[in-house]
C-alpha positions in Angstrom: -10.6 -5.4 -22.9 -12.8 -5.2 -19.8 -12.4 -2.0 -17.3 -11.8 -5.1 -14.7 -8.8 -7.1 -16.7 -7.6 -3.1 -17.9 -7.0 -2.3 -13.6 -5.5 -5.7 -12.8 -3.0 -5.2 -16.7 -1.5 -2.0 -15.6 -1.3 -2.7 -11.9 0.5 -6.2 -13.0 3.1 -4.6 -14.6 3.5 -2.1 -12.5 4.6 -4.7 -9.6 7.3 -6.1 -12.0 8.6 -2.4 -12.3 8.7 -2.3 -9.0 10.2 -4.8 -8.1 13.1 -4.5 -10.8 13.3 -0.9 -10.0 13.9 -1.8 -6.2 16.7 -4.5 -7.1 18.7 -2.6 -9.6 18.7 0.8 -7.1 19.2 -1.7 -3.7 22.3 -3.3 -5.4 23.7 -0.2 -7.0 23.2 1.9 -3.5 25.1 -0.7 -1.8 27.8 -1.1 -4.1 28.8 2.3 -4.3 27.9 3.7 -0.5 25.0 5.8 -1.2 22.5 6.4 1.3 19.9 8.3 -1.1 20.1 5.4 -3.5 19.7 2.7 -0.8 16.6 5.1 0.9 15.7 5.5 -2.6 15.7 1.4 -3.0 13.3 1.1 0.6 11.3 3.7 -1.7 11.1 1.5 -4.0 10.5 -1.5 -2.0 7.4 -0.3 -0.4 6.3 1.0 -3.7 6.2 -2.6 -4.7 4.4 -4.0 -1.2 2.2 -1.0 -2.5 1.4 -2.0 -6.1 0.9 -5.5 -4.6 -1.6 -4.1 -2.5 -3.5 -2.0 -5.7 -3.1 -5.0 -7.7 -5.1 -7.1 -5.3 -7.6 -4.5 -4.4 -8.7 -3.5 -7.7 -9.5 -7.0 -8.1 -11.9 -6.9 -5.3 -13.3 -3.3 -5.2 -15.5 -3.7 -8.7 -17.1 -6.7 -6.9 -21.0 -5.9 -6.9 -22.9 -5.4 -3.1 -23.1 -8.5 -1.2 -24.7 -9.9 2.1 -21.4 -8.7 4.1 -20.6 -5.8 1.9 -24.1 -3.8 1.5 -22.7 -1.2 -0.5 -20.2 -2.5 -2.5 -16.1 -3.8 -2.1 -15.3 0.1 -3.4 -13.8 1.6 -0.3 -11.6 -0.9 -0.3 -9.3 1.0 -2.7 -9.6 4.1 -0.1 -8.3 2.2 2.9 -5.7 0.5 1.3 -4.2 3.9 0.2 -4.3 4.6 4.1 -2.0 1.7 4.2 0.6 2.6 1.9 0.8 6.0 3.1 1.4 4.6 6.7 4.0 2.5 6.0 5.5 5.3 3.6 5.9 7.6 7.0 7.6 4.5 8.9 10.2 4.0 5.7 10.8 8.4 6.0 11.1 8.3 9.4 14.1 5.6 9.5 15.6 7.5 6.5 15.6 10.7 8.2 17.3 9.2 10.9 19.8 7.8 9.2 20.5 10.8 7.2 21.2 12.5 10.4 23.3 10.5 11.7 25.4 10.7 8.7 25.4 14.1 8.4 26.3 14.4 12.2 29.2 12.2 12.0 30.8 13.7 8.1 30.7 10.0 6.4 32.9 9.8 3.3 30.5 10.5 0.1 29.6 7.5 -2.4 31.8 6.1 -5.1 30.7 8.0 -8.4 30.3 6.3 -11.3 28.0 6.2 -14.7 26.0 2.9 -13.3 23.9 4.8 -10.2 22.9 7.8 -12.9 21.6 4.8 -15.4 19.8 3.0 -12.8 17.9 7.0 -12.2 17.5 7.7 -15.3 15.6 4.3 -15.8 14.1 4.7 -13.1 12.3 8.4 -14.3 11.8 6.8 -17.5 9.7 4.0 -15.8 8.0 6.0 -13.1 6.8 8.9 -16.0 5.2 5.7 -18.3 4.0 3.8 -15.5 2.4 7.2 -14.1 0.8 7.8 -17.4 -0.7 4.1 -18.3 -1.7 4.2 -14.6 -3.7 7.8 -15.0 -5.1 6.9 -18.1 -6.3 3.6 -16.8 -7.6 5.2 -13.5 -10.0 7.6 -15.3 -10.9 4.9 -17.8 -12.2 2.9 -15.4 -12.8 5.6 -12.4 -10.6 3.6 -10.2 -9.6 5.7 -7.1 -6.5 3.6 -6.1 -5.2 3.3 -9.7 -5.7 7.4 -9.6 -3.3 7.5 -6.6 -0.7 5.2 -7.7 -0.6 7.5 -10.8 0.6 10.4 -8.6 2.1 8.6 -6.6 4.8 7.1 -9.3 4.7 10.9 -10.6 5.9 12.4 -7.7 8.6 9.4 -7.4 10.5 11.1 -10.5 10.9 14.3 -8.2 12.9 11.7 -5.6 15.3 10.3 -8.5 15.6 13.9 -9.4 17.1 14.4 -5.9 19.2 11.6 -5.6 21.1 12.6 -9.0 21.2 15.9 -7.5 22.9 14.3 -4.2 25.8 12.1 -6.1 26.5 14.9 -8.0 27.1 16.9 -5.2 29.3 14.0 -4.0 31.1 14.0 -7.2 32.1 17.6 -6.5 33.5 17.2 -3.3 30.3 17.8 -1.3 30.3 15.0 1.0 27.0 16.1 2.5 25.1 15.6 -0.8 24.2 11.9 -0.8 23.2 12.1 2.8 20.9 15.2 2.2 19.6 14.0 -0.6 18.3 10.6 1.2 16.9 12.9 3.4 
């Protein structure tokens, strides 16, 4: 398999995760109340828009020097990780907001159930494999935005971490923890 189909293999299936990852959590945050599950569904969301984005510009980056592009498509893989981390800040900044307000106003804590601590564990599960196949594929083929995704799905686990932590704290009667943790 070529270093070029290898990028465009692992960052394919990476936007079906994504995206499947980003329904089940949306519809399971919103049956059940929870504010960390539905931030951690926008999460989600953007992490597909982002994927999208890798998918398309590892495609493009190993494109050799042209008459327009003197030195190579290559930086295109840094500037679209300037992207994603922009619209990341726009998503945290709504979700902060939000967690405010529902910390300020005491709104009554998710319904518990098995379903949202599934969906999580999935979710780890998903993010730690996609994290690996992504790393190993990014040094492979010294890709730079396959590298980031990589971390970037690794330090996603730490979120899902936190929003198990949150309904649990909701199950015991904290009803600050879901709101905290989408914060």
């Amino acid at each position: 398999m070529s270093a070029q189909h290898k990028k465009t293999s692992v960052a394919a299936i990476s936007i079906l995760a994504s995206g499947s990852m980003a329904a089940a959590k949306f519809a399971v945050g919103i049956a059940i109340g929870s504010l960390a599950l539905i931030s951690e569904a926008l999460h989600s969301s953007i992490d597909l828009v982002a994927t999208i984005i890798t998918w398309a510009v590892v495609r493009v980056s190993d494109k050799p020097a042209d008459d327009e592009h003197h030195y190579g498509h290559g930086k295109l893989e840094s500037i679209s990780a300037l992207g994603v981390t922009a619209l990341l800040y726009v998503l945290a900044g709504g979700i902060l907001v939000e967690a405010y307000s529902r910390l300020r106003e005491g709104t009554s804590p998710p319904t518990i159930s098995a379903v949202p601590f599934v969906v999580l564990v999935i979710d780890i599960v998903v993010n730690l494999w996609r994290a690996r196949a992504l790393h190993r594929a990014a040094r492979e083929t010294r890709s730079q935005a396959l590298a980031a995704d990589a971390l970037h799905f690794a330090s996603d686990v730490m979120g899902s971490f936190a929003v198990i932590a949150g309904l649990i704290l909701a199950a015991l009667g904290f009803w600050w923890g879901d709101a905290a943790a989408a914060a």
